[in-house]
C-alpha positions as CSV (number, residue, x, y, z in Angstrom):
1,X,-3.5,-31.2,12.9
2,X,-0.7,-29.7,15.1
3,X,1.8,-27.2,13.7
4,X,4.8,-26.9,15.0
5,X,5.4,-23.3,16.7
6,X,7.2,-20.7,14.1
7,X,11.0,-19.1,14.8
8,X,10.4,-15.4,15.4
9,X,13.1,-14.8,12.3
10,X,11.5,-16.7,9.8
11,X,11.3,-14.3,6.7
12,X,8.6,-12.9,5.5
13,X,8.2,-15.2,2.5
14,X,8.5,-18.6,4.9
15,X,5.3,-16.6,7.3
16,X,3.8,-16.9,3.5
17,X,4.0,-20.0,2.5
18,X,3.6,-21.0,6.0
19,X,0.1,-19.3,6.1
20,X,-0.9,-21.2,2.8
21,X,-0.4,-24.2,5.2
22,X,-2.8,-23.1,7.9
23,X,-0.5,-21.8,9.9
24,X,-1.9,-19.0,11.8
25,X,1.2,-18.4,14.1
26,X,3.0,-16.9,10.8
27,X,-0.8,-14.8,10.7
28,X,0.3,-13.2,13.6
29,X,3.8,-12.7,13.1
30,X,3.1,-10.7,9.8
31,X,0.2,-8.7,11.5
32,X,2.8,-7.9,14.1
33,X,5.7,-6.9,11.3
34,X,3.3,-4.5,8.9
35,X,-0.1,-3.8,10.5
36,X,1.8,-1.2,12.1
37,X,2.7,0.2,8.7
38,X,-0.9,-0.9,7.0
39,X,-2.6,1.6,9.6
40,X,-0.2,4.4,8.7
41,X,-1.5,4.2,5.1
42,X,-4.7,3.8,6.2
43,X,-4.8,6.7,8.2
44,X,-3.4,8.5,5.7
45,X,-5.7,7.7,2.7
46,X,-8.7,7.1,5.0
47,X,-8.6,9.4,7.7
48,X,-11.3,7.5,10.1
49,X,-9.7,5.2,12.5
50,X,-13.0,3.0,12.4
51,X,-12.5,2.4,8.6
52,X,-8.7,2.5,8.8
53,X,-9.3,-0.5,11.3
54,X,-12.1,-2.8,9.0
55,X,-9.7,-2.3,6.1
56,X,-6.5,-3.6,7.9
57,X,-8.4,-6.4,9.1
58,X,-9.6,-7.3,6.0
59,X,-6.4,-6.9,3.7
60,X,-4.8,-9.4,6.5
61,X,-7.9,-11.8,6.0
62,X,-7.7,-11.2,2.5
63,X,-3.8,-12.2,2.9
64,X,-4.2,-15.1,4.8
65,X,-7.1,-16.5,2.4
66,X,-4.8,-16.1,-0.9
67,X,-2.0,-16.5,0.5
68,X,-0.9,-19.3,-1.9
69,X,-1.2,-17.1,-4.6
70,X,1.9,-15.2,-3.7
71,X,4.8,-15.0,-6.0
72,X,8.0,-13.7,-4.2
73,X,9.4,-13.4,-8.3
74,X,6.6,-11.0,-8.4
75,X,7.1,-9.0,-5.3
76,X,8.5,-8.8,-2.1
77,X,5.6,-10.0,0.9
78,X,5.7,-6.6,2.3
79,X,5.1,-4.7,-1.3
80,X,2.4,-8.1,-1.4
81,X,0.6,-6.9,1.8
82,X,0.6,-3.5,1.3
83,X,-0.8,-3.8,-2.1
84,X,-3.6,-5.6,-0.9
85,X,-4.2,-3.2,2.0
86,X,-3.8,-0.2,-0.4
87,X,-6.4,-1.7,-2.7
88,X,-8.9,-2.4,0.3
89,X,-8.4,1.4,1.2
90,X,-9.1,2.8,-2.3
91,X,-12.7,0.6,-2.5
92,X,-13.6,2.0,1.2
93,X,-12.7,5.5,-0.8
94,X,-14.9,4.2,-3.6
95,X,-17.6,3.5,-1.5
96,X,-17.8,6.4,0.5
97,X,-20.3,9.4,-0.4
98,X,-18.2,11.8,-3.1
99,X,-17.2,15.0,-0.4
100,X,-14.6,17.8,-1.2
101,X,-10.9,17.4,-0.2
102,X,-8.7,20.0,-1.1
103,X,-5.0,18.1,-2.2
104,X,-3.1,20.1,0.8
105,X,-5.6,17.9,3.6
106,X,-4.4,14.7,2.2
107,X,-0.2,16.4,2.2
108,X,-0.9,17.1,6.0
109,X,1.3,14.9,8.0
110,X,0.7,11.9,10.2
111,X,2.4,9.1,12.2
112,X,4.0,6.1,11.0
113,X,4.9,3.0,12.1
114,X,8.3,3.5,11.3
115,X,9.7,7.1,11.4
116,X,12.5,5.8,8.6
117,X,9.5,4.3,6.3
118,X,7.9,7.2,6.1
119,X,11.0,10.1,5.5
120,X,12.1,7.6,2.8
121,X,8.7,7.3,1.2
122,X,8.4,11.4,1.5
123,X,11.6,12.0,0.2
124,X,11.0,9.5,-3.2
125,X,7.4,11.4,-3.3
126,X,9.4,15.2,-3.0
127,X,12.0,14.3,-5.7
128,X,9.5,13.7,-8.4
129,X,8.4,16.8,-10.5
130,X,5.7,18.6,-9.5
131,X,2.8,17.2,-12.1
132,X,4.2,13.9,-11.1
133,X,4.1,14.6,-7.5
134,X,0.2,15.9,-8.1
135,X,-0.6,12.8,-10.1
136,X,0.7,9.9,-7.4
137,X,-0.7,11.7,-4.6
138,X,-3.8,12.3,-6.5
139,X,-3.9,8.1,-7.5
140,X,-2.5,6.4,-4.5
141,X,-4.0,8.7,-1.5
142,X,-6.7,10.0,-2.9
143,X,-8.1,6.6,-5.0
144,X,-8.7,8.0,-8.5
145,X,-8.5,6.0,-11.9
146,X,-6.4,6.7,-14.8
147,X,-9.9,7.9,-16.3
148,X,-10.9,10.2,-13.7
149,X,-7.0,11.4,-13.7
150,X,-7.1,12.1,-17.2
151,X,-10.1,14.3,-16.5
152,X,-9.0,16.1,-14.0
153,X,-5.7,17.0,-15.4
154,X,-7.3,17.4,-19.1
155,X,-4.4,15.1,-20.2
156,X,-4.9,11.6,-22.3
157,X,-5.5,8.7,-20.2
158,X,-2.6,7.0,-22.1
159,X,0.0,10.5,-20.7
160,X,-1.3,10.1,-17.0
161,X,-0.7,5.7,-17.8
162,X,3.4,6.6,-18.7
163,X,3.2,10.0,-16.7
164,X,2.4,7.8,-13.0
165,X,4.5,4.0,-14.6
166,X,7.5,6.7,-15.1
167,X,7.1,8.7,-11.2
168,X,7.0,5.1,-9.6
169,X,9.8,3.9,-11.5
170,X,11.6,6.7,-10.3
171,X,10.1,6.4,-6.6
172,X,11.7,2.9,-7.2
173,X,15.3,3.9,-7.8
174,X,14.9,6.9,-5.3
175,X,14.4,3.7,-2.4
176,X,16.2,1.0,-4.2
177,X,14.0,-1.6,-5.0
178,X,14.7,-1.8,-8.6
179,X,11.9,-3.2,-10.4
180,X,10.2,-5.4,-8.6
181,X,6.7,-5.2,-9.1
């Protein structure tokens, strides 16, 4: 079956559905809008370029094989395709042998795909308290549960639940996305 050939401006959500039709033109186009980005977080939560480039490749395989199940009510396709990337990264973390990272070696800075991404994201992340601050870079770069969060801080795993649902919601205003999930 022949696909007709995609307009470079199709948005993001029309490269979706058009994906969940086989169409791996709208593949490429995403790859080409975010894997840019993908790699940033990678590199950030990662810090191996080898792994960094597994996981991308397999959150955009990942995308393309479910990429039916995406609900733009539910979230935009770039908060879609990060989330999948981001939870790719934290099982590479999982599966890696446990070794000592002090907090300030994840902090230290790196590139970004785009230099406006990144001071926007850095200033939501500086504007939340300092326990919140700890407790999102401790979850989303770092990979740890609510469980292990709770032991680590000593609070209840119910605090650091509210505690990290209250510093994104905050991120969240902070960038203007509301509260879409």
């Amino acid at each position: 079956m022949s696909l007709p050939s995609l307009h470079p401006d199709l948005p993001d959500e029309a490269l979706l559905q058009a994906m969940a039709s086989g169409h791996q033109d709208a593949l490429q186009e995403l790859h080409r809008r975010y894997s840019r980005l993908l790699y940033s977080l990678g590199h950030r939560m990662l810090r191996q370029a080898d792994d960094v480039e597994s996981c991308v490749q397999d959150a955009f395989m990942n995308a393309w094989k479910h990429s039916a199940r995406f609900d733009p009510a539910r979230a935009s396709a770039k908060t879609w395709l990060v989330s999948i990337a981001h939870h790719r990264f934290l099982q590479e973390l999982r599966d890696r042998p446990d070794t000592a990272l002090e907090i300030e070696d994840w902090d230290a800075p790196t590139t970004s795909a785009d230099p406006a991404d990144r001071i926007m994201a850095e200033r939501a992340v500086e504007g939340l308290d300092p326990q919140q601050r700890e407790l999102v870079q401790l979850a989303y770069y770092r990979g740890y549960s609510h469980s292990e969060l709770a032991i680590i801080t000593g609070l209840p795993v119910g605090t650091v639940k509210s505690r990290l649902r209250t510093a994104i919601d905050r991120m969240r205003t902070h960038l203007g996305t509301g509260n879409a999930r």
